[in-house]
C-alpha positions as CSV (number, residue, x, y, z in Angstrom):
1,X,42.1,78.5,139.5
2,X,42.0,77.5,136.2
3,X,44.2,75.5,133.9
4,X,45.3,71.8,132.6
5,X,48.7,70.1,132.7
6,X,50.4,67.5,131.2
7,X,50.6,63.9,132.6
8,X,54.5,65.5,133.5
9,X,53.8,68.4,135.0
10,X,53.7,70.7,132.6
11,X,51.4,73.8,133.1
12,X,49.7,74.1,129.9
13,X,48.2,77.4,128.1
14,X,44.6,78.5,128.6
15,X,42.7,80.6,127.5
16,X,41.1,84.0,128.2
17,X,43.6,85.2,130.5
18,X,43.6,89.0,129.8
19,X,40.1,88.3,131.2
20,X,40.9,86.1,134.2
21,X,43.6,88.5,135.4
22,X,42.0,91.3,135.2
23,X,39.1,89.5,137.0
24,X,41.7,88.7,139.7
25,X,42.8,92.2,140.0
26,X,38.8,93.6,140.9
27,X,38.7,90.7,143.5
28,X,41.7,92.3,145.4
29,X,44.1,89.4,144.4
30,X,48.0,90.6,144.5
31,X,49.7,88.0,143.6
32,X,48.8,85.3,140.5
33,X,50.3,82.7,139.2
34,X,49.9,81.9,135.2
35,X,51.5,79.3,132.5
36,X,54.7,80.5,131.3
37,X,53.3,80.5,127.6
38,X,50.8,82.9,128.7
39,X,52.9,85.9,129.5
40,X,52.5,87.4,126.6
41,X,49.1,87.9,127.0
42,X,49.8,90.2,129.9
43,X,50.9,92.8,127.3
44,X,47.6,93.2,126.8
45,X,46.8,94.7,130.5
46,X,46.6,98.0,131.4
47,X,49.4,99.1,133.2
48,X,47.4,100.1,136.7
49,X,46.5,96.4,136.5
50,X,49.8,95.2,135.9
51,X,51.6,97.4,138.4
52,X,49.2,96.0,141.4
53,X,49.7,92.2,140.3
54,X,52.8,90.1,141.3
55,X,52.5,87.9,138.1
56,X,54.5,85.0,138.8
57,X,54.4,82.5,135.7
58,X,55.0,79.1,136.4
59,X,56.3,76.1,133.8
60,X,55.7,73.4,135.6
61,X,52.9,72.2,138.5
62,X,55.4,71.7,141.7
63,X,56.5,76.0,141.0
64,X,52.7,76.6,140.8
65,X,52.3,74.7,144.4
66,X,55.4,76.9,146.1
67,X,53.7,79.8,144.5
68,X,50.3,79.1,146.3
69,X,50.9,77.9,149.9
70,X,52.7,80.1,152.2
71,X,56.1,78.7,153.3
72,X,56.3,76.7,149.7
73,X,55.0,73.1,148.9
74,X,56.9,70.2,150.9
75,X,56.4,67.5,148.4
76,X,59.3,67.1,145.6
77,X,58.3,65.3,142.7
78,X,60.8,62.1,142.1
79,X,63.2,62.6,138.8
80,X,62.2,59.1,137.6
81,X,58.2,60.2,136.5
């Protein structure tokens, strides 16, 4: 995992993610989850790659967290952060 996010949640860019994900796809990953502001850095990809990855891009951290345990993530942020 790599990434940063705003003091609200917001999943913020990074960088070199052409690289990560491809990274991810020789370590037998299927499924990753990447910022929303990132996807079109998946153009990039060649399509073997991107046919075996589930890309699921995320905008903020609680979708990231149902993303990565199975059943989703219990905890609801409040509305009032």
């Amino acid at each position: 995992m790599t990434g940063e996010l705003s003091l609200r949640g917001l999943v913020l860019p990074v960088g070199c993610v052409r690289d990560k994900l491809l990274a991810a796809h020789r370590g037998g990953s299927k499924r990753v989850s990447i910022p929303q502001r990132n996807v079109r850095d998946t153009r990039e990809l060649p399509a073997e790659v991107l046919s075996a990855l589930k890309i699921l891009p995320v905008l903020y951290v609680e979708e990231a967290l149902q993303h990565a345990f199975k059943g989703g993530y219990p905890m609801r942020l409040s509305a009032s952060l």
